[in-house]
C-alpha positions in Angstrom: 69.8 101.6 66.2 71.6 101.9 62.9 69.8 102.5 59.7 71.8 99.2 58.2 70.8 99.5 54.4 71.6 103.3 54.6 75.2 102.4 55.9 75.7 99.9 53.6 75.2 102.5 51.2 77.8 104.4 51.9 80.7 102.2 52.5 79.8 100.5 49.2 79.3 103.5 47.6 76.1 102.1 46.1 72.5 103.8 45.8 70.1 102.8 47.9 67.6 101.4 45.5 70.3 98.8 44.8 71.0 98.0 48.6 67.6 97.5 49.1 66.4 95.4 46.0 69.4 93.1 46.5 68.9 92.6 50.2 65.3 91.6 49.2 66.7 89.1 46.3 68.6 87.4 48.6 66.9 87.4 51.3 64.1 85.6 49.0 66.5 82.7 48.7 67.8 84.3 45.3 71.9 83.0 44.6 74.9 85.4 44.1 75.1 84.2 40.8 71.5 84.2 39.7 71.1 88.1 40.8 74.4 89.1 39.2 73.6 87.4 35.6 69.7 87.8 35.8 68.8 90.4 37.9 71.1 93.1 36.4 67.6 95.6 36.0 66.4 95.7 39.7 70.2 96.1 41.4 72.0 98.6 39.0 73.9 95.8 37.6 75.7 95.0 41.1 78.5 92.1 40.2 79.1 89.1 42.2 81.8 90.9 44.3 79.3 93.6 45.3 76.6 91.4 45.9 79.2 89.0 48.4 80.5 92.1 50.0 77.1 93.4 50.5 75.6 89.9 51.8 78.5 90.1 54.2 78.5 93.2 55.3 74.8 93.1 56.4 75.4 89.9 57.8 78.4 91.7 60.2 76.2 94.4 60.9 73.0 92.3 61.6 74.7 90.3 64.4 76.5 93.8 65.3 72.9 94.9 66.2 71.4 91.9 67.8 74.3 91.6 70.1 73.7 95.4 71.0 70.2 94.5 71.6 71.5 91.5 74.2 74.2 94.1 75.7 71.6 97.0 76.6 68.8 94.6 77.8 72.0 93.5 80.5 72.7 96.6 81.1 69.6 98.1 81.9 68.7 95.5 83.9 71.8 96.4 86.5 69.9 99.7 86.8 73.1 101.0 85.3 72.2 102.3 81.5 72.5 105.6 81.1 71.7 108.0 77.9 74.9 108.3 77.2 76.3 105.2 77.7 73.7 103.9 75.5 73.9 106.2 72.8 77.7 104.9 72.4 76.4 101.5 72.4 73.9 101.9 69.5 76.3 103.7 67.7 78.8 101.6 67.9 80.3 99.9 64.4 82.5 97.3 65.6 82.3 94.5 67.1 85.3 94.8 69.7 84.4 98.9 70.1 81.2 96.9 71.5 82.7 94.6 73.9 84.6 97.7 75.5 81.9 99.2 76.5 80.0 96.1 77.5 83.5 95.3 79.6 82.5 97.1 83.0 79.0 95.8 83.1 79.8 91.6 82.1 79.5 89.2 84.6 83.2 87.9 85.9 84.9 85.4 88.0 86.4 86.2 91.8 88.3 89.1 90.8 91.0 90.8 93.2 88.8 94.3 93.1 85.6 92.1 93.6 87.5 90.7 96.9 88.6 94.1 98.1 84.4 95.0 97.6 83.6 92.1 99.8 85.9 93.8 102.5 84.3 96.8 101.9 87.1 98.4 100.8 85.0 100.5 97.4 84.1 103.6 99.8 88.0 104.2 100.4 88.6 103.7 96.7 86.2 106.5 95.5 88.1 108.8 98.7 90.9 108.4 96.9 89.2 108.8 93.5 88.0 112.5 94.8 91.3 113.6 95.8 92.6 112.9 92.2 91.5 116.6 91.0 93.2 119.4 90.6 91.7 121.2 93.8 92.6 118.6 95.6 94.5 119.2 99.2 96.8 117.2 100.8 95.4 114.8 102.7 97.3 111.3 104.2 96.1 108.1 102.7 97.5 106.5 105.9 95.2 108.2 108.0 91.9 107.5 105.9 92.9 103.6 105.1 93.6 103.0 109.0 89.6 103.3 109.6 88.8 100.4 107.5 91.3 97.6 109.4 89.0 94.8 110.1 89.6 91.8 111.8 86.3 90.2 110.8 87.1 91.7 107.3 90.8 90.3 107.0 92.1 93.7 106.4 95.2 93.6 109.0 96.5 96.9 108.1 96.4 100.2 106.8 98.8 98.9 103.5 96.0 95.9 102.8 93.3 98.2 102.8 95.0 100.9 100.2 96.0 97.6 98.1 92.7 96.9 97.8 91.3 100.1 96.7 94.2 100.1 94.8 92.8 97.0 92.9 89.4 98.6 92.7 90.6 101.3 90.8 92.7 99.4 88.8 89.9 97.1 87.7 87.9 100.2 87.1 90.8 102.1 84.1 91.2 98.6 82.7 87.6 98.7 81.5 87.6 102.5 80.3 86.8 101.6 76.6 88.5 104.8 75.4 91.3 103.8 76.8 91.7 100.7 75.6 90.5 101.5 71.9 94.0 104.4 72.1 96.5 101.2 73.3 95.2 98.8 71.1 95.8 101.4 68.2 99.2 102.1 70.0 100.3 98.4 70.1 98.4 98.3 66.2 101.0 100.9 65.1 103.9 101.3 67.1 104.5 97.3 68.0 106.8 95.0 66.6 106.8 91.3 65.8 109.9 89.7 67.4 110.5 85.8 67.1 112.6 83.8 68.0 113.9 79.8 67.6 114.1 78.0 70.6 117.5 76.6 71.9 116.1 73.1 71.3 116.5 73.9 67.6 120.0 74.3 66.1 120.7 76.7 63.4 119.9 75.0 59.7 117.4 72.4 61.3 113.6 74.0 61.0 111.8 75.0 57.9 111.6 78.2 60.4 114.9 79.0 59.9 114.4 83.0 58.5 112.3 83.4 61.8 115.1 83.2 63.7 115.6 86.7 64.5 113.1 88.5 62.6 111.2 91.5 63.5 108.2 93.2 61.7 106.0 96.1 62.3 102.6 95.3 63.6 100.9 96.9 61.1 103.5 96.1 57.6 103.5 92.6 58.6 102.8 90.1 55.2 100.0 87.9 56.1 102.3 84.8 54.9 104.7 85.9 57.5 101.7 86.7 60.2 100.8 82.6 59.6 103.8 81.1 59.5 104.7 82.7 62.7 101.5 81.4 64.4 102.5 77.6 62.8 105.6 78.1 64.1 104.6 78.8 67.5 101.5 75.8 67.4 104.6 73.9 66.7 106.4 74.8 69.3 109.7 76.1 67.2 109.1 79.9 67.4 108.6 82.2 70.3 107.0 85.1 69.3 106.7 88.7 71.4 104.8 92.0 70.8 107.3 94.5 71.8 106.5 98.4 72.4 107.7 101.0 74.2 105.6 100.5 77.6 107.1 104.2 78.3 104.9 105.4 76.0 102.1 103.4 78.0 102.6 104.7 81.1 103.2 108.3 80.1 99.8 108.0 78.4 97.7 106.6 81.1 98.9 109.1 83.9 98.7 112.2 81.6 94.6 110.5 81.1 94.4 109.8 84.5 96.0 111.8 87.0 94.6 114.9 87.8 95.9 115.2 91.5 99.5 117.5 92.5 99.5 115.8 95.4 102.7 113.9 95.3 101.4 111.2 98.1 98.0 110.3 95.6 100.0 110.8 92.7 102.2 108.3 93.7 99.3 105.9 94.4 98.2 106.4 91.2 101.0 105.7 89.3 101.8 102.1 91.1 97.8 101.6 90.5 97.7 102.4 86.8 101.2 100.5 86.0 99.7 97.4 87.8 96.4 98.0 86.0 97.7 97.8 82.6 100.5 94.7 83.4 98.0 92.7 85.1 94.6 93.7 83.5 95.3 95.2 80.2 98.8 93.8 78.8 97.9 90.6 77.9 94.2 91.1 76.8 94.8 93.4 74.2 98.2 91.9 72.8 96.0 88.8 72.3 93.2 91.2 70.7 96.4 92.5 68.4 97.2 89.1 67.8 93.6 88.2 67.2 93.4 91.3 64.6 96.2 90.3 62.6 95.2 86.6 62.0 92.0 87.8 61.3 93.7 89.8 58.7 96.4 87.5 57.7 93.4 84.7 57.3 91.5 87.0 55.2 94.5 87.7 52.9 95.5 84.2 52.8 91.5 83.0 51.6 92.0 85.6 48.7 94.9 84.2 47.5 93.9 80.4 47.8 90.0 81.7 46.4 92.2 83.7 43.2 94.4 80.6 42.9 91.4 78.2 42.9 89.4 80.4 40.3 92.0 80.2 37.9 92.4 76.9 38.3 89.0 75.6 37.6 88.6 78.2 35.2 91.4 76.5 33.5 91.2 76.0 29.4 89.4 72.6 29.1 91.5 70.6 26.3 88.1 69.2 25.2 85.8 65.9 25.1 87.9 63.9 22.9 88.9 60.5 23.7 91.8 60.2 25.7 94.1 58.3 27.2 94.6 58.6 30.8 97.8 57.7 32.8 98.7 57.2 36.2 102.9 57.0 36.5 104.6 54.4 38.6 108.0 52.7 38.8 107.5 49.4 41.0 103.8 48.9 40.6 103.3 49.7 37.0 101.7 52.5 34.9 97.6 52.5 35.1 96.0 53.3 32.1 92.7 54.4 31.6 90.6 54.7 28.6 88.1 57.5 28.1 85.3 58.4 25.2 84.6 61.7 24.4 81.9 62.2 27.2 84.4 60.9 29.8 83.1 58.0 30.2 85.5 54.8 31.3 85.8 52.5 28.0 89.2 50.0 29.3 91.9 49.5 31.6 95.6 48.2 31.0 98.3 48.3 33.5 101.8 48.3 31.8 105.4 48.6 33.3 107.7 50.2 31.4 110.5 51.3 33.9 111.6 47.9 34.3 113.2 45.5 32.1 113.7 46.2 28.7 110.8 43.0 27.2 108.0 44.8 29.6 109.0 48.3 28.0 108.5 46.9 25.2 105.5 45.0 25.7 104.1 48.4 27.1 104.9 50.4 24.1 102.6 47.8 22.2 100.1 48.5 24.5 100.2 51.7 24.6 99.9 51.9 20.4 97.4 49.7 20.7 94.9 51.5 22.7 95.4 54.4 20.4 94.8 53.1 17.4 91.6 51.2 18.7 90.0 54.4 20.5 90.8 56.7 18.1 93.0 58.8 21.0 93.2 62.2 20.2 94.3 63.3 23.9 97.0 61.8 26.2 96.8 63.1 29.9 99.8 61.9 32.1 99.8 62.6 36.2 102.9 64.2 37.2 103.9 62.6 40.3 106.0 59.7 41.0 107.4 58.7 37.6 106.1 61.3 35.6 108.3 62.9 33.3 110.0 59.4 33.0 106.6 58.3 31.5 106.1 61.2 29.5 109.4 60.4 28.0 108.4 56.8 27.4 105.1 58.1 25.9 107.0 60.6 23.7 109.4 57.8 22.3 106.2 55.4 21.3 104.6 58.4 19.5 107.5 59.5 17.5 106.8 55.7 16.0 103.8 56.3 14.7 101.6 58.1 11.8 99.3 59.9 13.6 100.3 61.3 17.1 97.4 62.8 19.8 98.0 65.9 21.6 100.4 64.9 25.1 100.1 66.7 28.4 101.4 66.4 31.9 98.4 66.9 34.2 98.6 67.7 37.5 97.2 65.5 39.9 97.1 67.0 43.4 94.3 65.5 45.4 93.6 62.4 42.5 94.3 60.1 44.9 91.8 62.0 47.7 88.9 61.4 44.6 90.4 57.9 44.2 89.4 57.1 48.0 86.6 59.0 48.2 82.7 58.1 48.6 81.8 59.6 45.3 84.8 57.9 43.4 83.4 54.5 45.6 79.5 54.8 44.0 80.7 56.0 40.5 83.3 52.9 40.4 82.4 50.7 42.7 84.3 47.7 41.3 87.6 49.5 39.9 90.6 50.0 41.9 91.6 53.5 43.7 94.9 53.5 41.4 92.5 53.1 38.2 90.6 55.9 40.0 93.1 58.1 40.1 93.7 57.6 36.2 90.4 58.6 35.2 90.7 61.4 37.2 93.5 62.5 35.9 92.0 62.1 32.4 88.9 63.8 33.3 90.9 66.6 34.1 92.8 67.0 30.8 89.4 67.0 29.1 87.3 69.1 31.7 88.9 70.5 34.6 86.4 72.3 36.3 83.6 69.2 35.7 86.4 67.0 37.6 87.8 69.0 40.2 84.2 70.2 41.6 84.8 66.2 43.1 87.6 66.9 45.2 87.5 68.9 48.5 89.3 72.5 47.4 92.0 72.2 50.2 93.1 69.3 48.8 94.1 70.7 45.4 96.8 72.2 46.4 96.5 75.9 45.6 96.6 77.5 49.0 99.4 78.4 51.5 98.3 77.8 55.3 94.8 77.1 54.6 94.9 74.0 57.7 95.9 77.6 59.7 93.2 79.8 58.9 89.6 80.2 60.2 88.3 77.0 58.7 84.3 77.8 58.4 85.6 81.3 56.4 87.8 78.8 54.2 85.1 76.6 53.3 82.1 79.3 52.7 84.6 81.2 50.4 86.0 78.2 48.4 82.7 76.8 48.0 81.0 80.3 46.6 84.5 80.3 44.3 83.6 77.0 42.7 79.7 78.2 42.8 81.0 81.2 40.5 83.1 79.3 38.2 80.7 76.9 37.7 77.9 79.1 37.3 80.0 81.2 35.3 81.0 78.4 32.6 77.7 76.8 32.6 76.8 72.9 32.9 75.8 70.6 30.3 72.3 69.1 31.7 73.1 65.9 30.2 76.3 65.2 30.8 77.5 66.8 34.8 77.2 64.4 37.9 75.8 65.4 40.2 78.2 67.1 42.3 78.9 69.5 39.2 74.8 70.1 39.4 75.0 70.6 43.0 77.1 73.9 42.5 74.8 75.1 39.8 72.6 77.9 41.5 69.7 76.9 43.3 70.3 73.0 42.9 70.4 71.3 46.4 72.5 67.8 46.7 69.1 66.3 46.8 67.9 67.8 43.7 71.3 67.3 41.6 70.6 63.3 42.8 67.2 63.5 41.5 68.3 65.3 38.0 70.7 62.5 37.4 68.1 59.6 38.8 65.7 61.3 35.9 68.0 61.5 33.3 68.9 57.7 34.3 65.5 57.0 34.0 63.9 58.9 30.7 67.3 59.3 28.9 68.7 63.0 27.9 67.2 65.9 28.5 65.5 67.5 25.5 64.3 71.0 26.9 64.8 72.7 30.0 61.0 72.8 30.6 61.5 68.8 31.6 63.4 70.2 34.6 60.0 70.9 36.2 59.1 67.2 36.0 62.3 66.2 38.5 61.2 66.0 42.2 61.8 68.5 44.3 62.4 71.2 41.7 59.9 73.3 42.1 59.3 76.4 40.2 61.8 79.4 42.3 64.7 76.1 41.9 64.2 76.0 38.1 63.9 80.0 37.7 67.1 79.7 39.7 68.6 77.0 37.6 66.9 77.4 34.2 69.7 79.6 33.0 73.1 78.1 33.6 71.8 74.6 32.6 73.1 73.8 28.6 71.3 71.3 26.7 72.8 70.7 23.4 71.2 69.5 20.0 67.3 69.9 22.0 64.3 71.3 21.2 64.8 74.9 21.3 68.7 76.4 20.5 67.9 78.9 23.4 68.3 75.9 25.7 72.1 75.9 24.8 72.4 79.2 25.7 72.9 81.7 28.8 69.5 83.2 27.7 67.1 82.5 30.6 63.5 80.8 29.6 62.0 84.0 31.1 63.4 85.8 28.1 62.5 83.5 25.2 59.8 85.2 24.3 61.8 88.5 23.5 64.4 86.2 21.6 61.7 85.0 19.8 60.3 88.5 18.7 63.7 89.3 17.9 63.7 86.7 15.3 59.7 87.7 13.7 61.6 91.0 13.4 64.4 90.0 11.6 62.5 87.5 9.8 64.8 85.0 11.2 63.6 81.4 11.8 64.4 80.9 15.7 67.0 78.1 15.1 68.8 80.9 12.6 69.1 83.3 15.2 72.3 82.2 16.7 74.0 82.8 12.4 73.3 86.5 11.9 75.8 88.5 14.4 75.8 91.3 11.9 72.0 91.9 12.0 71.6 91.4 15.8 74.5 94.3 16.1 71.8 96.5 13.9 69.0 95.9 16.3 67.5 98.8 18.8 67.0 97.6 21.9 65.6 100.1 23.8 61.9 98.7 21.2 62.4 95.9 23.6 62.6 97.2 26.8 59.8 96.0 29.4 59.1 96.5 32.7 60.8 93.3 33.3 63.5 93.1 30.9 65.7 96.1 30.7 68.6 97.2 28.7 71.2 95.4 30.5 69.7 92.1 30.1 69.1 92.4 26.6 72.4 93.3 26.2 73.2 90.0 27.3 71.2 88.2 25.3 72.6 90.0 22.0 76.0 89.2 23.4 74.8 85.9 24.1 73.1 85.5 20.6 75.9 86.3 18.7 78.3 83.4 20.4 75.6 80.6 21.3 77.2 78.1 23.6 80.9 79.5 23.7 82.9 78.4 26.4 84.4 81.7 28.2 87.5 80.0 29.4 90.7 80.4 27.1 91.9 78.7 24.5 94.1 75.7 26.0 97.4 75.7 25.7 100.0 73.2 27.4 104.0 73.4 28.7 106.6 71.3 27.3 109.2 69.9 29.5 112.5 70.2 28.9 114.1 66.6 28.0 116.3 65.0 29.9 115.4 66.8 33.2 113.7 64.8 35.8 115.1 65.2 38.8 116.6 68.1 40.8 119.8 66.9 40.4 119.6 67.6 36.5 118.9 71.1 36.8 122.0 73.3 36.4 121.8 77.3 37.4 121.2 79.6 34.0 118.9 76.8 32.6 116.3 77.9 30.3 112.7 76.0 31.1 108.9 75.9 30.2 106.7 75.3 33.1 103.5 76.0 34.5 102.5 78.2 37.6 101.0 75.5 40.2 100.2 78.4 42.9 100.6 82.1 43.6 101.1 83.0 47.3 101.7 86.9 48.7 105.7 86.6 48.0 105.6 84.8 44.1 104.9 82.1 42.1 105.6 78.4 42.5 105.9 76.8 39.5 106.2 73.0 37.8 109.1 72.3 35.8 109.0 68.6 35.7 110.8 67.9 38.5 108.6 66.8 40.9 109.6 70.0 43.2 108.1 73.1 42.2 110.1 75.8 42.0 110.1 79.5 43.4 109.4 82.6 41.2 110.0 85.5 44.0 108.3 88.3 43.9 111.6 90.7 43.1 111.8 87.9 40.0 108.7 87.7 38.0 109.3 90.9 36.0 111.5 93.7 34.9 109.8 96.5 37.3 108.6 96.6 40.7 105.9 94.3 41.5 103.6 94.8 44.1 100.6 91.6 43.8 102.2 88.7 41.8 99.0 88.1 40.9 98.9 90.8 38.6 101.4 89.2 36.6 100.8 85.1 36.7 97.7 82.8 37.4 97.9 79.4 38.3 97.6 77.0 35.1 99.9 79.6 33.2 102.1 78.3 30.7 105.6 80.9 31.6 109.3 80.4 30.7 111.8 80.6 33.6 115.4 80.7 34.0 117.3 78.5 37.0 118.8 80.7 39.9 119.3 78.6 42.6 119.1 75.0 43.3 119.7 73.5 46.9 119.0 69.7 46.3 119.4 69.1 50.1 116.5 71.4 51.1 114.7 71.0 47.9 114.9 74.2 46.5 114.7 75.9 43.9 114.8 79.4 42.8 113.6 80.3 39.5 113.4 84.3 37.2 110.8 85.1 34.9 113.0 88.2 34.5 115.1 88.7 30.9 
């Protein structure tokens, strides 16, 4: 069998000290995040990329081997495994390469060529299998199929009995895995992608329309155009072909096959290997193509959405101030939430100020109101239905008065999923879904990443085609993306509900219940050693934890740092060093860059890690997102309809797909940055050159308000 850690090696190009130690980590029930921040000493330092490839990898490779195990065990109980045969299998890499070889020996239904056996036709099949060398003499095919007519076996002539064999061999080259791992390559890199609208479908009527004659090679095709040819055809819009020369085929499969110049077998083996691969090989492996390229599409597209989603919970927080939270509506009024500084719901108002001209008004008052008494210093308004209309209305109250807070349109894809949701139901059980969706909105202005964790990641609306990809890779992926980010930014113990502490590392749902029932119960945290009093978290939970929690204003400043508990007591000598009181540590940046750190080096705690704690040291607490920054809409545009081309416009990138950027200009339709329009040189990733949350200026190209479209330049 394969030596597994040895292979992972090599592919990763990593040392094998480091495959080993972090297969052992995690196989201990140690997190991605945990190993990458904490464990820096024992894997070389591996980050959480390496360490997911690497978990991956060997999870690939581990079912690779336990399915070989399966496969020879099979095998070898047909009396039929040979050396070499199983040499092949155990050295096999991949997963299909497997399933070749397994392909002659798997149980099947009622074949033809298992028919023609039952008539006993298998003896005149290898006859004519033994004149296919090249010493082979003449001999009539007639003559040798007329002895197996059989009345009793329903062959009624010598034709039926050579069709037979015929299907034998047939059966036989359409399991050769050799020669189905060269036309699978063929179709990989010499097919073509054709597709088609169906009649039923005039031109100008499908969102489909570009498919309408397109072609792409097999192996260029985008993975954006590989799904939306696959939705099309679910649909039932789009027919799509494989097309290849089958020449090509043909030629291939006699010059591999036929040995024989004897014109008569020859013959017979060209009919036999043209039906073998039209009726037995054809359509298997244009499916395994297909197969292939979703699989790859898939992956591409759960990139994109997991780069997308990073950025956006990774998104600057505007901070915990008290703000004012707004859900926009024409006909059923503006909702208006109230929140402190630690996001907790204070007041609701609903005012109507797209109506008549005395509601405006009485809105307005409201509005001033509310800020004066809660000392607003943030105003977060959704941008859906009635947004920028609100935001105008907002703007014209605030230009009335002394003191103005800091105004944002906030996007609020899936608000109204968290509105209906179970976890919106228990945290506000008696408030309406629309006052829900307010706070949520709010919540995200002041914290994104704390709000968002809530909501389901496909329904934030970051993805393309992620209700067309392999859902259980979608959902492991997102949910180790918002692991990382959260893990990343850190959570403050006293403040995050529980489904924030659920994504911390090592915190079950059960736990993150239990830290907030505790914290109900006893009040704030005031060190992270009270962790070990919640149920269920037992000792490898909290080393696990320890690190990423925050508590601010406790006991011990180390507890609002990144600095694990395991490591205080090197902070602590540190400070006796310095002659530093503990709490002063975090105030002398110059004298921590002074210190030599190989004098603390342990067996434990390495150089790496105590790099991380000086680094840590010298900016206690610090946020790592950017600073936040906001876009400001250009008055007067609202609609689609008020856009003109050449417009100049601030907006913000809502989601970055293979082929651009879509991006918010207060329009309520995003518009379209192409690829061939984000900068002034060749672009190859668009991600290279936006993120989603970034504030950019664009220029109008193109507007189609019957389609709604738009087409936008970030070129100069």
């Amino acid at each position: 069998m394969l030596n597994i850690p040895q292979l992972l090696a090599d592919e990763l190009s990593l040392q094998p000290f480091q495959i080993k130690n972090a297969l052992e980590l995690l196989n201990e029930g140690a997190t991605v995040p945990f190993v990458s921040r904490y464990r820096k000493e024992r894997t070389g330092e591996m980050n959480e990329i390496q360490l997911r490839d690497l978990s991956d990898r060997y999870s690939y490779l581990t079912e690779l081997e336990e399915r070989k195990a399966s496969i020879l065990d099979a095998i070898a109980s047909q009396g039929k495994l040979t050396d070499e045969l199983q040499a092949k299998i155990t050295s096999c890499l991949q997963k299909n390469e497997l399933e070749d070889l397994y392909l002659p020996y798997k149980a099947k239904r009622r074949t033809r060529a298992t028919i023609a056996r039952e008539k006993n036709l298998e003896p005149l099949a290898e006859f004519i299998k033994s004149l296919n060398n090249r010493n082979a003499k003449s001999a009539s095919l007639d003559q040798e199929a007329a002895k197996y007519i059989s009345e009793e076996k329903k062959v009624k002539n010598a034709e039926e009995a050579l069709k037979g064999a015929s299907d034998i061999l047939a059966e036989s080259v359409a399991e050769k895995a050799d020669l189905r791992a060269y036309l699978r390559d063929f179709l990989m890199n010499s097919g073509v992608f054709v597709s088609t609208i169906k009649d039923d479908y005039p031109e100008g009527t499908t969102k489909f329309e570009m498919y309408r004659k397109y072609t792409a090679r097999v192996k260029d095709i985008p993975p954006h155009n590989m799904l939306a040819l696959f939705r099309g055809e679910t649909e039932g819009i789009l027919k799509v072909e494989l097309d290849f020369d089958e020449s090509v085929v043909t030629d291939y499969l006699e010059y591999q096959e036929i040995k024989t110049k004897v014109p008569e077998v020859r013959q017979f083996y060209r009919e036999m290997l043209k039906d073998a691969f039209n009726r037995l090989m054809k359509t298997s492996l244009i499916s395994e193509v297909r197969a292939e390229k979703k699989n790859f599409a898939d992956i591409e597209s759960i990139k994109t959405f997991e780069n997308n989603l990073r950025e956006l919970l990774l998104s600057p927080p505007a901070g915990m101030q008290p703000t004012l939270a707004i859900d926009p509506g024409f006909r059923t009024g503006c909702k208006v939430a109230v929140l402190s500084e630690t996001a907790q719901f204070l007041e609701y108002q609903a005012v109507f100020p797209h109506q008549s001209q005395k509601q405006r008004e009485e809105a307005a008052n409201t509005i001033k109101k509310l800020v004066e008494k809660y000392h607003i210093q943030l105003i977060a308004i959704g941008n859906g239905t009635a947004g920028r209309e609100t935001d105008e209305f907002v703007s014209e109250v605030l230009a009335k008065m002394s003191r103005q807070p800091i105004k944002v349109m906030v996007n609020e894809s899936g608000a109204s999923i968290y509105s209906a949701s179970e976890v919106a139901g228990k945290e506000f059980p008696d408030l309406d879904v629309t006052v829900r969706g307010a706070i949520s909105i709010g919540r995200r202005l002041q914290d994104p990443l704390a709000e968002l964790v809530k909501i389901d990641p496909k329904s934030i609306g970051v993805g393309q085609y992620q209700h067309d990809v392999d859902q259980k890779l979608l959902k492991k992926n997102l949910d180790e993306t918002v692991e990382s980010c959260v893990n990343y930014v850190g959570v403050d113990l006293n403040t995050a509900s529980k489904e924030l502490l659920t994504f911390v590392s090592g915190i079950t749902p059960t736990v993150a219940q239990n830290i907030v029932t505790y914290r109900n119960e006893n009040g704030a945290f005031k060190n992270r050693r009270q962790l070990k009093k919640v149920a269920k978290l037992g000792l490898k939970a909290f080393e696990q934890a320890a690190g990423f929690l925050r508590i601010r204003d406790g006991e011990n400043p180390l507890d609002n740092t990144a600095v694990h508990p395991e490591s205080y007591g090197v902070v602590e000598a540190i400070a006796q060093d310095l002659g530093i009181p503990l709490k002063q540590t975090t105030q002398v940046a110059e004298k921590l860059k002074s210190i030599n750190i190989q004098k603390y080096v342990t067996d434990k705690i390495g150089e790496p890690t105590l790099r991380d704690i000086i680094s840590e040291l010298e900016k206690p607490g610090r946020d790592p997102r950017e600073q936040f920054k906001y876009a400001s809409f250009k008055a007067g545009i609202k609609e689609i309809r008020d856009l003109e081309v050449g417009m100049e416009l601030e907006g913000i990138v809502t989601n970055v797909a293979n082929f651009g950027a879509f991006v918010d200009i207060g329009v309520h339709q995003d518009g379209l940055v192409h690829i061939s329009q984000l900068a002034d040189r060749f672009v190859s990733d668009p991600k290279q050159i936006v993120k989603v949350g970034q504030v950019v200026k664009v220029r109008v190209m193109e507007v189609n308000e019957k389609l709604k479209r738009i087409s936008l330049s970030m070129r100069l």
